[in-house]
Each structure stands twice: as structure tokens, then as C-alpha cells.
N, C-alpha and C positions, 0 to 999 in steps of 0.2 A: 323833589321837594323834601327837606328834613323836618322830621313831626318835632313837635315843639313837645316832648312831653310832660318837662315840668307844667305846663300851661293848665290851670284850675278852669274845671267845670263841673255840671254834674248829671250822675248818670239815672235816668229815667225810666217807669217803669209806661210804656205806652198804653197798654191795655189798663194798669191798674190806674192808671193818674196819679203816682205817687215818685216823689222821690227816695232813690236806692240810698245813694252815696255822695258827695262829697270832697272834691279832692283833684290830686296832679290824675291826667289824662292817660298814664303808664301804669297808675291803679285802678283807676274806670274801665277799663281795657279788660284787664285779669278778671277785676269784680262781675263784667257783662259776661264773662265767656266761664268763669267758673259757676254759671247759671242755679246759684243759690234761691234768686230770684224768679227763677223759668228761666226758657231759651231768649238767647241774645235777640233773636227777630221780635221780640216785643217790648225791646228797649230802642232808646237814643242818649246819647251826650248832648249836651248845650252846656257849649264855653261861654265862658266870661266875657269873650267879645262877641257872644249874638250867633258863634258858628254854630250850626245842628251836625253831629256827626250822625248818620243815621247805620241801622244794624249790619247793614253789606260792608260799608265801609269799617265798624266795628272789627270786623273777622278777619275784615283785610289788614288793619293794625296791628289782629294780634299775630300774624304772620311776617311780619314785617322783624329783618333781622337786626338783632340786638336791643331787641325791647326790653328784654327780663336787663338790661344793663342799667345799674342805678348813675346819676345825673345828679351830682351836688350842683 
């Protein structure tokens, strides 16, 4: 499966009820794992089509090779 990741959603903070961020899912990604906001396990994503990325899957994205690659 290729991640979409221009694809706009945004990233959540679970425990706090707030949202972080805003944006393409290749900067949701950096933003959940550069844990500015706490650890990734207390976030999700929710895309624009209604997907929930939740934080396992998170970690697994930001493993995934050639993410840091920008995508006009």
C-alpha cells in the first residue's frame, strides 16, 4: 500500500482533547514523533476522509522509507 502523504488531516492530542496541527500527513508524522506535545501514544491523526490513524500506526509511518522525501 503507498501512503498518500500529501493527503490533509490533523493531528490530535487524545488525552488533552485539543488539536496539535494541521496539515499534509508527512508533517503529522515528524510533528507526533517529535513529541513537542507528549509521546505519540497520546495522539491520533484524522484525515479528511474520516481515516483515524491511531499512534501504533503513527510510529509505523514514521519508519516507513522515504518519508523525510518531499512530494510536490
Amino acid at each position: 500500500m503507498e501512503v498518500e502523504w500529501n493527503s490533509v488531516g490533523t493531528l490530535k492530542h487524545t488525552a488533552g482533547g485539543y488539536d496539535v496541527r494541521t496539515g499534509a500527513l508527512r508533517i503529522l508524522v515528524a510533528a507526533a514523533m517529535q513529541g513537542h506535545e507528549g509521546d505519540v501514544s497520546r495522539m491520533h491523526v484524522e484525515m479528511e476522509d474520516g481515516t483515524v490513524i491511531a499512534p501504533g500506526e503513527i510510529r509505523r509511518l514514521a519508519l516507513v522509507p522515504g518519508r523525510i522525501r518531499w512530494q510536490d
